[in-house]
C-alpha positions in Angstrom: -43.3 120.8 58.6 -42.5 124.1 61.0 -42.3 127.4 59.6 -38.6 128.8 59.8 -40.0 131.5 62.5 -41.4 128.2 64.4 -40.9 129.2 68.2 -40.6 125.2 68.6 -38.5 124.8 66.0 -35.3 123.2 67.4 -33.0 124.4 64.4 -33.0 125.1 60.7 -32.3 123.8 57.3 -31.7 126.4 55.1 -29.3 128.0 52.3 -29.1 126.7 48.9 -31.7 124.2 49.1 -35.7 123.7 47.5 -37.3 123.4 50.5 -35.9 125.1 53.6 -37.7 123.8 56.8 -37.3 124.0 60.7 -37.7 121.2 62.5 -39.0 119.9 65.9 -38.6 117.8 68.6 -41.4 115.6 67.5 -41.1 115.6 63.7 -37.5 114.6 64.6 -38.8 111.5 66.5 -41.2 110.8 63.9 -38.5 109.9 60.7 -38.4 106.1 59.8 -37.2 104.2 61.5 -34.4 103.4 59.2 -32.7 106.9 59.8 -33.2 106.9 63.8 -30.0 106.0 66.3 -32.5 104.5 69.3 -28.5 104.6 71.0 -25.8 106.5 69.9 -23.5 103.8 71.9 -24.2 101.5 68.8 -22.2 104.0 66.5 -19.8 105.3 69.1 -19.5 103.6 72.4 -18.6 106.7 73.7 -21.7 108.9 72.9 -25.5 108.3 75.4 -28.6 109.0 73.6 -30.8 108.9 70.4 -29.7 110.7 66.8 -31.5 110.9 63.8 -28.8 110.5 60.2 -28.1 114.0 58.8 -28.7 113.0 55.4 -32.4 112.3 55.6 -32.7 115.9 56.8 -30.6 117.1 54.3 -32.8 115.6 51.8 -35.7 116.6 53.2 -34.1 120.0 52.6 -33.8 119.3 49.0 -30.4 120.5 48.5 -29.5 122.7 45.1 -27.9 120.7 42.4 -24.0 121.7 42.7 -24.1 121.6 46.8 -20.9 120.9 48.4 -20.8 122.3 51.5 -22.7 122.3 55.0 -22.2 124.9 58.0 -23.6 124.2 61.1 -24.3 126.9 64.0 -24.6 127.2 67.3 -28.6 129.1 68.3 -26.3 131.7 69.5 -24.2 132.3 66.5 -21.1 132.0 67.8 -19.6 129.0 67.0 -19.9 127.6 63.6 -18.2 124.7 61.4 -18.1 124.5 57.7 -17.2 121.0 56.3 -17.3 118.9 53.0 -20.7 117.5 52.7 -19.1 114.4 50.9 -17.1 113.7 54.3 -19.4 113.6 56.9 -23.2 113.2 55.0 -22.8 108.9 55.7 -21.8 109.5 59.5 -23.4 112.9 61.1 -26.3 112.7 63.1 -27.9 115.2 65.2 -28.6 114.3 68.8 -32.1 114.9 70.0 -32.9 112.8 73.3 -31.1 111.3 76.2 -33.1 109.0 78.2 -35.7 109.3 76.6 -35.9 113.1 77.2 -35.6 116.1 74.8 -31.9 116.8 74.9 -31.0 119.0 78.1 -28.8 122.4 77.2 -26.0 120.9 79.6 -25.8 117.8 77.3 -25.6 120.0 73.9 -29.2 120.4 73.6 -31.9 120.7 72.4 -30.0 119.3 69.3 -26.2 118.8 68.8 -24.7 118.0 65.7 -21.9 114.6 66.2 -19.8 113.2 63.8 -18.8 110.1 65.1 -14.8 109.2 65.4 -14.6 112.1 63.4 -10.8 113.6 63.1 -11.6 116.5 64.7 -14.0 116.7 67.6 -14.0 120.5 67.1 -16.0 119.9 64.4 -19.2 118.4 66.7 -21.0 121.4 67.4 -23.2 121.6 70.5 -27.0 123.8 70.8 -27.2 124.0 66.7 -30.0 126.7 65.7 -28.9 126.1 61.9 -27.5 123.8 59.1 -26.6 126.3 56.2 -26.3 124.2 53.2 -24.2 126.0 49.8 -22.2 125.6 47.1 -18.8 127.1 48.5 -17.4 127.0 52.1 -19.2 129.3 54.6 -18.6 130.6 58.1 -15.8 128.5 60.0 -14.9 129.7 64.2 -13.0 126.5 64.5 -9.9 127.5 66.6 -7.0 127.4 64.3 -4.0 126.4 67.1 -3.7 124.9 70.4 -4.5 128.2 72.4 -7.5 128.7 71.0 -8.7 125.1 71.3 -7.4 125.1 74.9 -9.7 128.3 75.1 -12.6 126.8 73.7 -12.6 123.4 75.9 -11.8 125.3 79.1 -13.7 124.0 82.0 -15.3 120.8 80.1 -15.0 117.9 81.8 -12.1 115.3 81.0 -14.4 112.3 81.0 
């Protein structure tokens, strides 16, 4: 398991939770096989690469009896998204290769959180440094009309 201060750490699990753990690239890879996506295209034909399920690495976490929520930041701390844990703990993965390579930063790297066919795609959140687990609703930058969506997805590609 990586410290929290791990300078290899990819990102965080942390909050209101028994055992609050960064992890790796390789411990990432190394989960069961049960919980790995070999290719996301099997969930969501329009995603490319491998996932691991959220929920084994929310267990892992050991979340606080009376958990509801999940936020989940961007390693810059700009950008964050607070959701229901209930809604999203059976679909959310967290993208950690493509081709066989540690997730680049122009693909959402080194991890990016991705709830497939999820309502809103705002809610995917790209670079994560942490998942902040709790028992209310944390930190949400979501834009909250069309101007600040259209601000937010400026100069992305329309694939």
């Amino acid at each position: 398991m990586a410290d929290l201060r791990d300078p290899h750490g990819l990102f965080t699990v942390e909050g209101a939770c028994w055992r609050p753990r960064a992890f790796t690239h390789y411990e990432l890879s190394q989960l069961h096989t049960d919980y790995q996506i070999p290719d996301l295209a099997k969930v969501d034909e329009r995603q490319v690469g491998t996932g691991i399920r959220l929920r084994k690495l929310i267990d892992l976490a050991g979340p606080d009896h009376g958990t509801r929520y999940m936020t989940v930041e961007s390693a810059d701390g700009q950008y964050a998204v607070s959701l229901p844990m209930q809604e999203i703990m059976r679909t959310a993965v967290i993208v950690y290769e493509k081709g066989g390579k540690p997730l680049e930063p122009e693909d959402g790297g080194p991890a990016r959180f991705l709830i497939p066919f999820f309502h809103d795609n705002c809610a995917n959140v790209k670079s994560i440094g942490r998942i902040l687990i709790s028992k209310q609703p944390g930190r949400d930058t979501r834009p909250s009309n069309r101007s600040e969506h259209d601000a937010v997805h400026a100069g992305e590609s329309k694939d």
